[in-house]
N, C-alpha and C positions, 0 to 999 in steps of 0.2 A: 402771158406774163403772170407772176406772181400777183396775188389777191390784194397781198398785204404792204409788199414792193414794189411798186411802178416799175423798176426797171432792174428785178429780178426774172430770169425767165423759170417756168415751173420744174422742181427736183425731179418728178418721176410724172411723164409726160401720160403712159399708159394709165396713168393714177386720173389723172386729168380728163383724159378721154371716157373713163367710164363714169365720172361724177358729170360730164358737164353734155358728152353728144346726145343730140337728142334723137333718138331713134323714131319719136313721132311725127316730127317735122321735114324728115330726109331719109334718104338711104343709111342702112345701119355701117358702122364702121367696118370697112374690111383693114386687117391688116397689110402694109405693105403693096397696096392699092396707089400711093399719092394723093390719098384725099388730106392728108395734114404734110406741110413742106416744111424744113427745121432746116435755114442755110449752115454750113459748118461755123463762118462769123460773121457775125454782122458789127462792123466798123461804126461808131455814132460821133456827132458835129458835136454834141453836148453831153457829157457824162453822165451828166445828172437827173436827164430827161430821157423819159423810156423812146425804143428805137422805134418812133413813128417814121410814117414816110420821110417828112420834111426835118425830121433829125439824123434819120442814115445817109453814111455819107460812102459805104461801100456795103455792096452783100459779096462776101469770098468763099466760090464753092471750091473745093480741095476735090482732084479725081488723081489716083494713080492709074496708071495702064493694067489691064487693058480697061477701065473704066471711062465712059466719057459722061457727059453733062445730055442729058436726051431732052428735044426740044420741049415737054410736056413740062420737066425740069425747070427749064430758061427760064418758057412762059411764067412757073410760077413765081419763081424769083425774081424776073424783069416785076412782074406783079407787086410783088413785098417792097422790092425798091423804090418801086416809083417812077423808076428811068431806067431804059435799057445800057446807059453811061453806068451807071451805080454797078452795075452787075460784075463780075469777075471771074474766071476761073482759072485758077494755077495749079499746077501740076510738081514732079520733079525737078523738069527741066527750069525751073522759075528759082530753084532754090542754088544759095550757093555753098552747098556744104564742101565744093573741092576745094573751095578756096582756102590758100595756105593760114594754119593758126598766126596771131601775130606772136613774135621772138616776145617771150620772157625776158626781162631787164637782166642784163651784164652786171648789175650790182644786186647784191640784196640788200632787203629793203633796210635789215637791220642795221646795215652800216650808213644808210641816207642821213639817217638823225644824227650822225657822228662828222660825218662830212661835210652836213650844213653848218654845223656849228664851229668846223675847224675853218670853214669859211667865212663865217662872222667873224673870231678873232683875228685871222689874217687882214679882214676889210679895216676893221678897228685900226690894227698895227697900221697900213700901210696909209690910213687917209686920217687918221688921229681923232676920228669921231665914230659913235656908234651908227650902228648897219638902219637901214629904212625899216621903219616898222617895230622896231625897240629891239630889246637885246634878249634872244631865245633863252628859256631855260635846258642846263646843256642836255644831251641826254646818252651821258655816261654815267 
């Protein structure tokens, strides 16, 4: 996480890795090893409070085909989560992109404000008192 933001995650994580691993204390960084695991989201209970365990309330890995989630993967992420429940992974088949757009309105919109208002004076006319909520200003 960010130094300065609790619950900012770091701009340029490469940047981080060379200010902060310590090559004294461990093996040096290889890249693209697994030794640093970055879920694609991680989902939080509280917005406000950085993604500890007991504030994640999902980690969601994203794999398209032929890609899958390799158990080395899981384990790390069951790790971050906290619970193998928390963990996720979705794919294509998760997503609903076939489903049909909803229809655009049969009226537009520009005539709504004209139509409401030809329906307040009609309500006016026919019950002899103005409409709920006072009387629109028209918008013609």
């Amino acid at each position: 996480m960010d130094s300065s933001i609790a619950t900012k995650a770091h701009d340029w994580l490469p940047g981080w890795i060379g200010k902060y691993w310590e090559v004294d204390h461990g093996s040096p960084y290889l890249k693209g090893a697994g030794m640093i695991r970055r879920p694609d989201v991680i989902t939080v209970l509280d917005p406000a409070k950085p993604p500890t365990q007991e504030n994640i309330k999902q980690v969601v890995e994203i794999k398209f085909p032929p890609d899958k989630i390799t158990t080395p993967q899981q384990n790390a992420y069951i790790e971050i989560a906290g619970d193998e429940k928390k963990l996720v992974t979705i794919g294509p088949q998760d997503c609903d992109c076939n489903q049909p757009e909803p229809e655009e309105s049969k009226v537009p919109v520009e005539e709504l404000g004209i139509a409401a208002t030809a329906l307040r004076i009609l309500y006016m006319l026919v019950t002899k008192r103005p409409p709920p909520g006072g009387v629109p200003v028209p918008a013609f």
